[in-house]
N, C-alpha and C positions, 0 to 999 in steps of 0.2 A: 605505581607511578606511570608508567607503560599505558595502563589503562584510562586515569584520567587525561595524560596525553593525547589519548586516541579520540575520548568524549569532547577535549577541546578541539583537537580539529574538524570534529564533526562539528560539532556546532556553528563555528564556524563560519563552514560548509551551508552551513542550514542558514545560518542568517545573510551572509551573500545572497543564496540565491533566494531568499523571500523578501530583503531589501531590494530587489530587482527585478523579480518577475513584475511583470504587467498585467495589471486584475483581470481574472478571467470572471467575469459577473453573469448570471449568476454562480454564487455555490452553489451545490447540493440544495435546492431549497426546502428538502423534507429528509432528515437523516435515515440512512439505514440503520436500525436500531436491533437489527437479528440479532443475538447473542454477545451484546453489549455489557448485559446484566445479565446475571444468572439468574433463572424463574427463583423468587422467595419461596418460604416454606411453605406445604400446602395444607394451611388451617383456615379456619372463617376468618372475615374480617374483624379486627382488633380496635376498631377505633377506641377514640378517647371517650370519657363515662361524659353523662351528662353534668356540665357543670352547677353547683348547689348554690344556693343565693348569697352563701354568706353572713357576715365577714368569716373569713378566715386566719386564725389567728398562728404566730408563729416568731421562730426569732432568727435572732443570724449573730454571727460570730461575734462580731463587733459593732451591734445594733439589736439592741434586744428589747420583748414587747412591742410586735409591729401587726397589724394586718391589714391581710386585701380583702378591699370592699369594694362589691362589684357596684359598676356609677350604671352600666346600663346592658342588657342582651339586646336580643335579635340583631345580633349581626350576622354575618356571611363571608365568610372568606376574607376578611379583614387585610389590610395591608398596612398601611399606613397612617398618621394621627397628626395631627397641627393642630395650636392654640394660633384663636384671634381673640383680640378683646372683646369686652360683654359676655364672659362666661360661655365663648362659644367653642366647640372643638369639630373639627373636620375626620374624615375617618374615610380613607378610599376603600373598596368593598372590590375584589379581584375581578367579579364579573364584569366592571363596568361601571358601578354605582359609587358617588361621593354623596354620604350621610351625615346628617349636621347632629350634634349630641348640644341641648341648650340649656342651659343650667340644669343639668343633668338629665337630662330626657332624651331619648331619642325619635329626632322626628319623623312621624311613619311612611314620609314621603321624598326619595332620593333627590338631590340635586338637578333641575332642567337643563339641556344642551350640552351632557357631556356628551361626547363621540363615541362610536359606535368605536367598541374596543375587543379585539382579538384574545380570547381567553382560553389558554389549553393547559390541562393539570394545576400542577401549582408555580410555573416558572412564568407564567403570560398572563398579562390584562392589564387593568388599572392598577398602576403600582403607586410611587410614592409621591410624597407632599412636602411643599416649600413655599414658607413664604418668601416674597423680596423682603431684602434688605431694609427698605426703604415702605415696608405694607403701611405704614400707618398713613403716607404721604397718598402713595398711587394704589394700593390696595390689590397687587398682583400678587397670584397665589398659580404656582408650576406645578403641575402633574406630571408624573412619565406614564408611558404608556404605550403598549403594543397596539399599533396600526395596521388595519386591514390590507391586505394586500392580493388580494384576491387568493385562488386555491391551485395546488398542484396535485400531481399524483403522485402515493403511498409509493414504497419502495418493498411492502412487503409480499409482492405479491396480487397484493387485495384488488391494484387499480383504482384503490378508493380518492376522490377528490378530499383532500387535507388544508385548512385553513393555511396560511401563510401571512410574515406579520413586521412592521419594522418598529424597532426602536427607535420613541417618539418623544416631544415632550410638549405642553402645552402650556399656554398661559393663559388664564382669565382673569376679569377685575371682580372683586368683590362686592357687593351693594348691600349685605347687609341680611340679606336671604338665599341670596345664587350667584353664581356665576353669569356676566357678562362678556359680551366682546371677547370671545373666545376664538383662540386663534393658536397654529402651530410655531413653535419659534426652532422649531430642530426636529428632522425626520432624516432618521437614517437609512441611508443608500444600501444599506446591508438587512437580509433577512435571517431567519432563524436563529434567533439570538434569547438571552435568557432572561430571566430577571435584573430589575436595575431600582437602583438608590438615586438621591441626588440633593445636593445640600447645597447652600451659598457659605462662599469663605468669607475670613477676614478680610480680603483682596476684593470681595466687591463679586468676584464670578463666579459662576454655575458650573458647579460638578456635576458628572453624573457616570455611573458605573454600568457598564452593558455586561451580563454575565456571556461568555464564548457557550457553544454548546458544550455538554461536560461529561456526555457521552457519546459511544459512537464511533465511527471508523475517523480514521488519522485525517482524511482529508476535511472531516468537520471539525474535530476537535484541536487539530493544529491551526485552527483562527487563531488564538489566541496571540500566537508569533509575530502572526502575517501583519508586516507597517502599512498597508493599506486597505487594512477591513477593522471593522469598529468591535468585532468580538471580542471579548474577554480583555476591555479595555476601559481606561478612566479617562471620561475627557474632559473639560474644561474652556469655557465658553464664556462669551459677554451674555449678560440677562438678554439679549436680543437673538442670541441663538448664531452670532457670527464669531468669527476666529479673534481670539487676542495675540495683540502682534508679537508677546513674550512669550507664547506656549515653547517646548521646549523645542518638536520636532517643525515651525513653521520653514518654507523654503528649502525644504529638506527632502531630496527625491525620495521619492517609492513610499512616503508617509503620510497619513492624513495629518492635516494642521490641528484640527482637534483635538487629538494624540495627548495625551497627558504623563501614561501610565501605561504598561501592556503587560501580558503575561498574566492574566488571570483569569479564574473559572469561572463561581458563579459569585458571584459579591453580592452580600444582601444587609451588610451593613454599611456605613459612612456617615460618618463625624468627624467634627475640627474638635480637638481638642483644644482647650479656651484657657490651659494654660503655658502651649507651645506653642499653639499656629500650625501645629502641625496636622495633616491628614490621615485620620485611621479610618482602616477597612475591619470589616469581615467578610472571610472567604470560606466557601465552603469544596472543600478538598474531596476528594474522589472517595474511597472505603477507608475513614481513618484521612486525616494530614488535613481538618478544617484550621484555619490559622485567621489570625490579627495581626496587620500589618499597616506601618508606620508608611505612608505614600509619598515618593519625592518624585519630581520633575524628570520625565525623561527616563526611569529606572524600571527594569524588567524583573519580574515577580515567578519566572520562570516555567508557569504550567505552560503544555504538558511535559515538559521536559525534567522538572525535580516535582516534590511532592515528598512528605514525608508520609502520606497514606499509602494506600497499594490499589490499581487495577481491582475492578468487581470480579474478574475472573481470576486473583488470584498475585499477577505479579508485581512486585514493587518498583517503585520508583528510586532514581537519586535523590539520597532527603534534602540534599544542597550540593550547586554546583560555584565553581569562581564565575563571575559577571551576572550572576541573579540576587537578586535582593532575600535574605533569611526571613522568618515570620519573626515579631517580638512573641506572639504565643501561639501555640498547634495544639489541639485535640488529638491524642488518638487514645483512645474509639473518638470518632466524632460525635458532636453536640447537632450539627446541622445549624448552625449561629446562624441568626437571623438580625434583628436591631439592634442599636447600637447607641449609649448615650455616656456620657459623663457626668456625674454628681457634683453641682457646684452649692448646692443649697445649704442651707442652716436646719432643715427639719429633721435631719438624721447626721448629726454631727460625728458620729461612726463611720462613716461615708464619706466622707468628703474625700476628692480627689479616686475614688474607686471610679471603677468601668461597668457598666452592666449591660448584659450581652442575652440577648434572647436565644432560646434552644428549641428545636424543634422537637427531636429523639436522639437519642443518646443511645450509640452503640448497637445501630439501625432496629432498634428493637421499639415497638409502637408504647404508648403509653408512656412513656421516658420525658417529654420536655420539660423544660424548667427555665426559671432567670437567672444566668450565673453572672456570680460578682466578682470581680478580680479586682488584688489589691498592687499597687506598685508603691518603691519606693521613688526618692527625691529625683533618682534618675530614669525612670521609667521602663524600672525591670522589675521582672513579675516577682511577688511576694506568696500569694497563696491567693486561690479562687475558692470560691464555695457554691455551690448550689444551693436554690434557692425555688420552694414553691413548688419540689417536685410531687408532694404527695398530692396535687389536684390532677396531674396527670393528663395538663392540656400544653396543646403544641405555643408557645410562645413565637408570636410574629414581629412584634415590637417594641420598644419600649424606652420612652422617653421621659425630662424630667418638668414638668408643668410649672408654669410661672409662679404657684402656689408654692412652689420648694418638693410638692412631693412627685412619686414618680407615676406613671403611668405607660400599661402594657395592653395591650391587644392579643386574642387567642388568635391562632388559627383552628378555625372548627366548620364546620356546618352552623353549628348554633353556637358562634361566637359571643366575649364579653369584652365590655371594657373595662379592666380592674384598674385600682388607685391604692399603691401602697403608703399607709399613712400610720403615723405613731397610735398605741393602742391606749387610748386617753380615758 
């Protein structure tokens, strides 16, 4: 007792003074990363096999005789995937590139006029895809995306000039072959930030998730805290990229109004669930403690301060603390959860109302991803999950469920696919 007593007055402590400081801009705008992560084991590289043409056949607990059949290759780095009518699907490519896949083909020539996009490992670049609410009318389709920001110097040492990047989002109009009238409707005043999602609610506005850094000394990875920097935060917005006068923190010192959500790593999933209203994440946790979590207005998610993972070097976290929001479900070993969808369809009746959650590696060990599916009961607690798809042994990026009823998933690879899970007929 003694002891949590002591964590709550720290905290506290801690949130005083981050609700109060006065932004000192920039941060760090290129992390020191020395001894963040322990060097991995020293073997060759492990990637994933080349993946085979297909179909792939296979079953699952409670949906059996199913396979993936791949609709189309030559991807790259894949991110993200939207349906528009006419059989057309969208597919962001990390480096920078939006690719049209047209009744089933993909065509060998990237989208014109997207912007010149910031792309470092697998946390940065062109990320994800939304349409409006409203596409069939005004035919607006959002990108996020990391913004050039010109370059700093390394921290290692090296002196080397380092890309530098903001979390951005954009909007174009559709015409039927490319994007038009492209234009930014939200560029954040914050740099070095991670990956991000972004979905439209039943409310009409614009989510979007900015991962905090998720490694690294305390002074970067304690964004996540801080009420006035957009790291490891969910915001929520009018389709025009301006504040809604109901966000929770609007009028509220030392807070951005954008604010939605805070206390979190790197989030690389987001979805409403369409039979609550309610907002699910995925988060990807430190070594161990990746989690899914149910998002409300206003509520703190706690990193880096709980975690039910441990530090890469070793130490553990509080797996929960009072005044931070618990996950509905955590990995440990982590999965590295990636997309994020809900089964509403008729074509796998086994399904319905399940979650399916893309994996990258499992148990930081390479070769490992998979689609896992979790099941809930009537009140949206977990039943049993299963893996799914791991004997192809490619990293899953995403996975959503197509207007056709069935579902559809993206690798991450070099030589990415687009698979379509569909009954074995």
């Amino acid at each position: 007792m003694k002891r949590l007593a002591a964590l709550a007055v720290f905290l506290f402590a801690i949130g005083v003074a981050v609700t109060a400081q006065q932004k000192q801009y920039p941060y760090p705008v290129v992390r020191d990363q020395r001894g963040a992560v322990p060097q991995g084991p020293r073997v060759g590289p492990w990637n994933s096999p080349p993946l085979g043409d297909g179909p792939f056949l296979f079953d699952s607990y409670e949906q059996r005789g199913l396979r993936a059949v791949v609709v189309t290759k030559g991807l790259s780095h894949p991110w993200s995937i939207a349906f528009l009518p006419d059989n057309v699907i969208l597919i962001t490519e990390r480096q920078g590139r939006l690719r049209v896949v047209r009744n089933g083909k993909l065509e060998p020539e990237p989208v014109a006029g997207i912007p010149a996009v910031t792309s470092i490992a697998t946390m940065a670049g062109l990320m994800d895809i939304a349409l409006h609410p409203n596409f069939a009318q005004n035919h607006w389709v959002y990108i996020s995306y990391h913004k050039p920001m010109g370059t700093a110097k390394t921290t290692d040492g090296s002196n080397r000039d380092y890309p530098i990047a903001s979390n951005s989002i954009l909007r174009g109009t559709w015409d039927g072959k490319g994007l038009v009238d492209i234009r930014d409707v939200f560029v954040a005043d914050d740099v070095d930030m991670e990956a991000s999602r972004i979905t439209f609610g039943p409310d009409g506005k614009l989510y979007m998730s900015i991962g905090g850094p998720g490694t690294g000394p305390h002074v970067s990875v304690d964004r996540a805290q801080h009420t006035n920097d957009y790291a490891g935060k969910i915001l929520r917005m009018n389709d025009d990229g301006s504040v809604p006068a109901d966000n929770p923190f609007v009028g509220k010192t030392g807070y951005k109004p954008l604010i939605y959500s805070l206390g979190h790593r790197v989030e690389e999933g987001l979805a409403f669930n369409p039979w609550t209203s309610e907002l699910w994440e995925t988060e990807n946790g430190p070594n161990g403690g990746d989690e899914l979590n149910i998002i409300r207005a206003g509520h703190n998610y706690g990193w880096p301060i709980v975690s039910f993972g441990r530090d890469y070097n070793g130490p553990k976290y509080s797996p929960t603390l009072p005044g931070f929001d618990d996950p509905i479900v955590f990995w440990v070993p982590s999965i590295a959860p990636s997309g994020l969808a809900f089964y509403t369809g008729d074509r796998f009746p086994g399904w319905k109302r399940n979650v399916f959650v893309g994996g990258m590696r499992e148990g930081e060990i390479a070769r490992s991803g998979q689609l896992q599916r979790i099941v809930f009961n009537d009140k949206w607690e977990e039943l049993r999950r299963e893996p799914l798809l791991r004997e192809l042994h490619q990293r899953v990026r995403d996975v959503r469920q197509g207007p056709d009823g069935l579902l559809y998933l993206i690798t991450e690879e070099d030589q990415a696919a687009l698979l379509r899970i569909e009954p074995n007929q």
